[in-house]
C-alpha positions as CSV (number, residue, x, y, z in Angstrom):
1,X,0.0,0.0,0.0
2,X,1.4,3.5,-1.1
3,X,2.5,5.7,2.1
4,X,0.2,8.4,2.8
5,X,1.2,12.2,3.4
6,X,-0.4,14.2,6.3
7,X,-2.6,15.9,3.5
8,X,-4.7,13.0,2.2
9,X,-4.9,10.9,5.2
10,X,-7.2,11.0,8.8
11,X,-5.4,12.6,12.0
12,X,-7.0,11.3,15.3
13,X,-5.2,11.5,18.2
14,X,-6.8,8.1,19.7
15,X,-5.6,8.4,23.2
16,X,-6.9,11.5,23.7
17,X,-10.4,10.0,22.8
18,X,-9.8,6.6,24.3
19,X,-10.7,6.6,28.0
20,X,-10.4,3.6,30.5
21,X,-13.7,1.5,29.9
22,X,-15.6,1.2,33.8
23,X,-15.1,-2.3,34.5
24,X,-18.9,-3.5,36.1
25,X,-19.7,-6.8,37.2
26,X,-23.3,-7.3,37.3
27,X,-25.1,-10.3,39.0
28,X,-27.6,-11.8,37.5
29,X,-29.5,-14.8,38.6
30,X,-27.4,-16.9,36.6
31,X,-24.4,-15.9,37.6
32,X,-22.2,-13.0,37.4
33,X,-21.6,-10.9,33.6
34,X,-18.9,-8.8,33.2
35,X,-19.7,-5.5,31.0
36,X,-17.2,-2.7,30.0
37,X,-18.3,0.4,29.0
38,X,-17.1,2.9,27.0
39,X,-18.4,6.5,26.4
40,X,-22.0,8.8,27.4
41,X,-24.5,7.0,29.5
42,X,-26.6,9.5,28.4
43,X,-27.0,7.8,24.2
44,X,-28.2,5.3,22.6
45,X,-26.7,2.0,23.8
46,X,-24.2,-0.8,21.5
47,X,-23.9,-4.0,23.1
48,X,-21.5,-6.1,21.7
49,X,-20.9,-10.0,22.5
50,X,-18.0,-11.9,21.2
51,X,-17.3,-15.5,19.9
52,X,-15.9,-18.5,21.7
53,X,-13.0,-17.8,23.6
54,X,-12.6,-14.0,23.0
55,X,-13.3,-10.9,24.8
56,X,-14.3,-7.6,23.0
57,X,-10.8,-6.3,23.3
58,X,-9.6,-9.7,21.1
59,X,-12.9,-9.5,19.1
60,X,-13.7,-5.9,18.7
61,X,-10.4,-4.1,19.1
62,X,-9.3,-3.8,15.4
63,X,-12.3,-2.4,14.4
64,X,-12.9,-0.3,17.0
65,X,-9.1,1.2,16.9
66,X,-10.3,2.5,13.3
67,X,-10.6,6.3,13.9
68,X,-13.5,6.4,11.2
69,X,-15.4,3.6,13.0
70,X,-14.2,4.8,16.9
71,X,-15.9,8.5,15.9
72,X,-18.8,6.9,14.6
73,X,-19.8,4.7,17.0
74,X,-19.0,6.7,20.2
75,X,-20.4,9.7,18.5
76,X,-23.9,8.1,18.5
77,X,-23.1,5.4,20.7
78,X,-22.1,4.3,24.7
79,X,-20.6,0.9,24.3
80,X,-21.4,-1.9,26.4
81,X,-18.9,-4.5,25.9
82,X,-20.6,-7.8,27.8
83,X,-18.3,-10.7,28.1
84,X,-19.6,-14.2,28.1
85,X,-19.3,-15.6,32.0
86,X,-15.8,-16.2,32.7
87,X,-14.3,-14.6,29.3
88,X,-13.4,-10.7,31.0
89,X,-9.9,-9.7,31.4
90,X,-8.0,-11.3,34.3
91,X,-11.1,-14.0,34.6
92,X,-11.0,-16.4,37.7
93,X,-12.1,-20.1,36.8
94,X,-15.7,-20.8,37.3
95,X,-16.5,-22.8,40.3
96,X,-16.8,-26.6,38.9
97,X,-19.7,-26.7,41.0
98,X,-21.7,-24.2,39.1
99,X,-23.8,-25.5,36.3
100,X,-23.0,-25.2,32.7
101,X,-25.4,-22.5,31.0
102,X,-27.7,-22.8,28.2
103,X,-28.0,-20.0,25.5
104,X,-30.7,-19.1,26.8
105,X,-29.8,-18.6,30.3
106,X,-27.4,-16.4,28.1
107,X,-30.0,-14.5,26.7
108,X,-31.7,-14.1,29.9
109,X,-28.4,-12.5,31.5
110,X,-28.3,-10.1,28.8
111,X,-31.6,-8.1,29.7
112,X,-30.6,-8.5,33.4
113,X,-27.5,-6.4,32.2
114,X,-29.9,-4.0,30.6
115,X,-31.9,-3.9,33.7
116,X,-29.2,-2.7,35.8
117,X,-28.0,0.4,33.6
118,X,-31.6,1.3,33.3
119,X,-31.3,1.0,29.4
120,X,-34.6,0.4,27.2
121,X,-33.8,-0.8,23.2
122,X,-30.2,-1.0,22.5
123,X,-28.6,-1.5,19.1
124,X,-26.6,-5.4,19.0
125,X,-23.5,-6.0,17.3
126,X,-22.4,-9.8,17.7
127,X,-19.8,-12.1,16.2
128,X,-20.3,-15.8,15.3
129,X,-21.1,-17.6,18.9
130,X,-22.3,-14.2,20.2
131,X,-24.1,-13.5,17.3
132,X,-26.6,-16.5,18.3
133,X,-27.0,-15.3,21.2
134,X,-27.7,-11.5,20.4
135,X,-30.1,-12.8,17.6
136,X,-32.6,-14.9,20.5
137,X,-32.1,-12.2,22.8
138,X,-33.6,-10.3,20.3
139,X,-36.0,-13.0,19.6
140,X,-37.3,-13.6,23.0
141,X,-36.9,-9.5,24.2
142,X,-37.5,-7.8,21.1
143,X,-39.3,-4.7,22.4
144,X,-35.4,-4.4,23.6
145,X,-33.8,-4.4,20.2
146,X,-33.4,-1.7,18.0
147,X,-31.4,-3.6,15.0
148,X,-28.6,-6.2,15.1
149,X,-25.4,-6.1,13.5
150,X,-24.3,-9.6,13.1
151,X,-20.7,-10.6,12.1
152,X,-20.5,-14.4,10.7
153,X,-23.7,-15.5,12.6
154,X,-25.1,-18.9,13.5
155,X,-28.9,-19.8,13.6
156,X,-29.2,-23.2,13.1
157,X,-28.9,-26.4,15.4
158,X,-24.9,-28.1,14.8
159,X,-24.8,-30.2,12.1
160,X,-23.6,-33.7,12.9
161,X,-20.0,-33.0,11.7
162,X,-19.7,-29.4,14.1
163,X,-21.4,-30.9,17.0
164,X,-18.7,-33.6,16.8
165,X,-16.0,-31.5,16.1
166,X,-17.0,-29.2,18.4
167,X,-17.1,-32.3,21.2
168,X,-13.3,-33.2,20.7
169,X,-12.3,-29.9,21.2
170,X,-14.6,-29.8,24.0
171,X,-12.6,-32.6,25.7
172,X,-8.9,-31.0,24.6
173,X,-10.6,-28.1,26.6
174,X,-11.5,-30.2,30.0
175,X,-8.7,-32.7,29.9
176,X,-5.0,-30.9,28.4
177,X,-6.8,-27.1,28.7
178,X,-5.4,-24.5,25.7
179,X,-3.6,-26.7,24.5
180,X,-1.7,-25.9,20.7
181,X,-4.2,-28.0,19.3
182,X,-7.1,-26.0,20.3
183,X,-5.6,-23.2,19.9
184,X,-5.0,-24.1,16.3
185,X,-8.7,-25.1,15.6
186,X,-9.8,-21.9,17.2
187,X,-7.8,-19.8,14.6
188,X,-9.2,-21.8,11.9
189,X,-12.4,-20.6,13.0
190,X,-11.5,-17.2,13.3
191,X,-9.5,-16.1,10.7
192,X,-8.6,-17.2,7.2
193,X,-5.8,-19.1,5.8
194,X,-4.1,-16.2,4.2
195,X,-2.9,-14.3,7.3
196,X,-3.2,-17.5,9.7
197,X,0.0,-18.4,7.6
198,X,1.7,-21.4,6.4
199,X,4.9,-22.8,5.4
200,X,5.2,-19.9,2.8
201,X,4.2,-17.2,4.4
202,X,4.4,-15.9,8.3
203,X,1.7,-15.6,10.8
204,X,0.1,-11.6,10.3
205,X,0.4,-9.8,13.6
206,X,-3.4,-10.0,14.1
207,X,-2.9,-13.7,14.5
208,X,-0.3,-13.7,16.9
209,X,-2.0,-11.2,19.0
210,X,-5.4,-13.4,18.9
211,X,-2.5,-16.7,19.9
212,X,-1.5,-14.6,23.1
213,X,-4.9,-13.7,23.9
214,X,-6.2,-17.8,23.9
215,X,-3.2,-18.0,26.4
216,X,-5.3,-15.8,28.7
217,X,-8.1,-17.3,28.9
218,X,-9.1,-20.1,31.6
219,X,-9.6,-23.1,29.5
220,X,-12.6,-24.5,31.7
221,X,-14.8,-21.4,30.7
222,X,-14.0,-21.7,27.4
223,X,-15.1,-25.0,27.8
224,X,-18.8,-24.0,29.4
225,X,-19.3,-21.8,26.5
226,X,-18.6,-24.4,23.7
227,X,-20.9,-26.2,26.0
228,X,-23.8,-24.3,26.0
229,X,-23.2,-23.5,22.1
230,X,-22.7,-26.7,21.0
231,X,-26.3,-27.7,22.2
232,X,-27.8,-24.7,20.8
233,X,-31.6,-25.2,19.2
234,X,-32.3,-24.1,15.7
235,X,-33.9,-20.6,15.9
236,X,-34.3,-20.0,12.2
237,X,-38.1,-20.4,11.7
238,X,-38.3,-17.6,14.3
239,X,-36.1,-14.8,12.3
240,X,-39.5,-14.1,10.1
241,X,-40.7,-12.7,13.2
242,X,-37.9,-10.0,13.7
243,X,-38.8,-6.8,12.4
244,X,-35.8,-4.5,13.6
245,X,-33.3,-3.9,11.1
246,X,-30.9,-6.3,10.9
247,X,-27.4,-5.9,8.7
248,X,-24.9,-9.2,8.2
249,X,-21.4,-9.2,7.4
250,X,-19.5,-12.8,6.9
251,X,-16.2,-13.4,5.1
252,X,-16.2,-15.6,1.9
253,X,-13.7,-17.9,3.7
254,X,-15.7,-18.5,7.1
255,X,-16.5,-21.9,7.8
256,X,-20.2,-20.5,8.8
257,X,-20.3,-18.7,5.6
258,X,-23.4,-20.7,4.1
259,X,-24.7,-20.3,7.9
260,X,-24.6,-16.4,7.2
261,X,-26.5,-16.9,3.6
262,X,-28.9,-19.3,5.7
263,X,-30.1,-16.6,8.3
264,X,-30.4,-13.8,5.7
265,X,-32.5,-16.4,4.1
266,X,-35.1,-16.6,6.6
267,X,-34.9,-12.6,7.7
268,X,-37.4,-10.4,6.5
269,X,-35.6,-8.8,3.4
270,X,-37.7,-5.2,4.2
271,X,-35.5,-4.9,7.0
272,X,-31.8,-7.0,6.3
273,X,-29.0,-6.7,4.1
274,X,-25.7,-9.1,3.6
275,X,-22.5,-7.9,3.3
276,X,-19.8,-10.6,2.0
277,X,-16.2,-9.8,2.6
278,X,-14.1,-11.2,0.2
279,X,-10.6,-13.0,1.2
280,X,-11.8,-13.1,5.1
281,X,-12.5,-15.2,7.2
282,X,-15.6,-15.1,10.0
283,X,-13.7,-12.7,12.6
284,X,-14.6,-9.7,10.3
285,X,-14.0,-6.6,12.8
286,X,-10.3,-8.1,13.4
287,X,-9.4,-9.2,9.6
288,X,-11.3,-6.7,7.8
289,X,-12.6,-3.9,10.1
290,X,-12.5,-1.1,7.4
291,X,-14.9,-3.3,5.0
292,X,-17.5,-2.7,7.6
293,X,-17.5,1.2,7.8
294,X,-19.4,2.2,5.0
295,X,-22.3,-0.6,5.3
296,X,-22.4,0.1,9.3
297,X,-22.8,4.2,8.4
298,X,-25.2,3.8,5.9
299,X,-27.3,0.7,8.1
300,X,-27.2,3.9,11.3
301,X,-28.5,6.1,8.5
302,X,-31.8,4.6,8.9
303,X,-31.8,5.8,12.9
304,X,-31.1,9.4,12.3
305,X,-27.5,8.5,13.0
306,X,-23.8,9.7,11.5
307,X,-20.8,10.2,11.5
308,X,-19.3,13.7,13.2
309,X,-18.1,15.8,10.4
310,X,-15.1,17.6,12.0
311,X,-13.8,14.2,11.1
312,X,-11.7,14.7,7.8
313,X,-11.9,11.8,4.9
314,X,-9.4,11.0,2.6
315,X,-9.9,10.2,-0.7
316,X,-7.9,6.8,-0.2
317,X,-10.4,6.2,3.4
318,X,-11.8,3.3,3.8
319,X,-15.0,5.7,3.9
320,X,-14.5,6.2,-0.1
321,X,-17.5,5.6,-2.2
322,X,-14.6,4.0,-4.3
323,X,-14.8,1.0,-1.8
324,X,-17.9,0.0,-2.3
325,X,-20.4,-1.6,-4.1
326,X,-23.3,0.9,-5.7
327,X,-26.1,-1.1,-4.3
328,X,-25.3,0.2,-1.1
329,X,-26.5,3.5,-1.9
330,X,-30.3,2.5,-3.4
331,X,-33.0,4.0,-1.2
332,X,-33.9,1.0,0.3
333,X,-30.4,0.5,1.6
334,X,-30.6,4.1,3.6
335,X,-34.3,3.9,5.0
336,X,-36.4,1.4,6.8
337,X,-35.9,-1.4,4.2
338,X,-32.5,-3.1,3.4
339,X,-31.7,-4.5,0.3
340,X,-30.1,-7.9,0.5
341,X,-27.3,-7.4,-1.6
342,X,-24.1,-9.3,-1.7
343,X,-20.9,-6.5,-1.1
344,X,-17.5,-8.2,-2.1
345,X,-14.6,-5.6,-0.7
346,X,-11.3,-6.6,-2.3
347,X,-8.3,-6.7,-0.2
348,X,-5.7,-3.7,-1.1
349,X,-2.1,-4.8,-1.5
């Protein structure tokens, strides 16, 4: 990629906008949920929930570290980051003692966290594992939801090859912890083969960064997660019924890639759009955060919402109409009803 000059290129001083999140543990009758939270109690609320085995600084950090996407968000947004039981920063193990959750007890902590910050309908933004769970929160509470943003989601029951697959790594989690084999499958589900690396090329930085994060986490509530998703129901024939706004991103190289083109399937099309990323894998926000901008700006269009304009764009931004496809900017795309269009962002060498 060509080096930019300071003429044609965003300045954002990051730590000057990047407070300390406040660190709150709430208890809910299912245990205790730990949610960080970033910016103005006073807007709109963005929940987030990440996949198996991450936390949102490992699942949301590279695209919220985009200055176009940081100013976008927290401009409209406070940020709840809720972390599945046990997955926070610095997490204790579980008591073995404690019984392993469903995803719906999952769901049910969820509006218990809204409960105790007093919120009403907040906007969703889930990856993969914690896009099922977002989607029957907003299933089961959806007076709750204003629209989900779902990155690489499941919806349907494990096929027989998952549930197994997911059973041995299961049993690498109780019996040998995080180990290199896990870790190795887990990366496989995250991220595609092009930056995991092989014998030709190195590991990308994102990668290794994801590796050391794993390392962190305690490998028996890792395994209570699986747990509860691997005996997750099929929730498909409900998605008719959703009538917020939904918007779906999912890399062309994500093993849950047909998963993604299942759900946007059974969604209302008035009201969802698809976005497909190409050469990327399901872990969209840390692979391909910029590919998201655009779709995101134009999906909180819809609410009344956008992005501050103090905030300078480049002609070579990611936030160039160059970028991206010219469906995205139909009528239906901007206003109550989505398109559901198929967006393929090429990767810039």
């Amino acid at each position: 990629m060509a080096d930019s000059t300071p003429s044609d290129s965003v300045s954002v001083d990051m730590d000057a906008f990047s407070p300390s999140p406040k660190e709150h543990i709430v208890r809910t009758y299912h245990g205790p949920v730990s949610v960080a939270v970033y910016g103005d109690p006073d807007k709109p609320a963005l929940i987030t929930y990440p996949d198996l085995a991450l936390n949102y600084v490992s699942c949301f950090q590279g695209f919220l570290f985009c200055p176009e996407a940081y100013y976008l968000l927290l401009h409209n947004f406070c940020i709840y980051h809720i972390s599945p039981p046990g997955h926070e920063l610095g997490a204790a193990s579980i008591d073995p003692d404690y019984p392993i959750l469903s995803v719906d007890d999952l769901a049910d902590q969820i509006v218990e966290v809204l409960n105790f910050f007093g919120l009403g309908a907040v906007m969703c933004m889930g990856v993969t594992a914690g896009a099922y769970v977002l989607t029957l929160f907003a299933m089961k509470y959806r007076q709750r939801v204003l629209g989900l943003i779902l990155v690489s989601p499941l919806c349907k029951e494990p096929s027989w090859t998952e549930w197994l697959y997911n059973k041995v790594v299961s049993n690498l989690l109780y019996f040998y912890g995080m180990c290199g084999v896990v870790k190795e499958i887990l990366l496989k589900r995250y991220f595609s083969k092009e930056i995991r690396g092989g014998a030709q090329l190195p590991e990308s930085d994102i990668v290794k960064a994801c590796r050391r994060s794993l390392d962190e986490r305690q490998s028996l509530n890792v395994w209570r997660f699986l747990e509860a998703i691997n005996g997750r129901p099929d929730i498909s024939e409900g998605l008719r019924k959703l009538h917020c706004r939904s918007l779906i991103f999912v890399g062309d190289m994500s093993p849950f890639h047909s998963e993604a083109l299942h759900i946007t399937s059974k969604l209302d099309r008035r009201f969802s759009a698809l976005v497909e990323v190409q050469a990327c894998g399901s872990m969209v926000t840390e692979e391909q955060p910029h590919a998201m901008l655009i779709p995101i700006e134009y999906f909180l269009m819809g609410y009344g919402m956008y992005r501050p304009s103090k905030l300078s764009v480049s002609p070579r931004s990611p936030l160039s109409p160059s970028c991206i496809s010219p469906e995205l900017y139909s009528p239906e795309s901007m206003g109550l009803k989505l398109k559901p269009i198929k967006t393929r962002i090429s990767v810039e060498i």
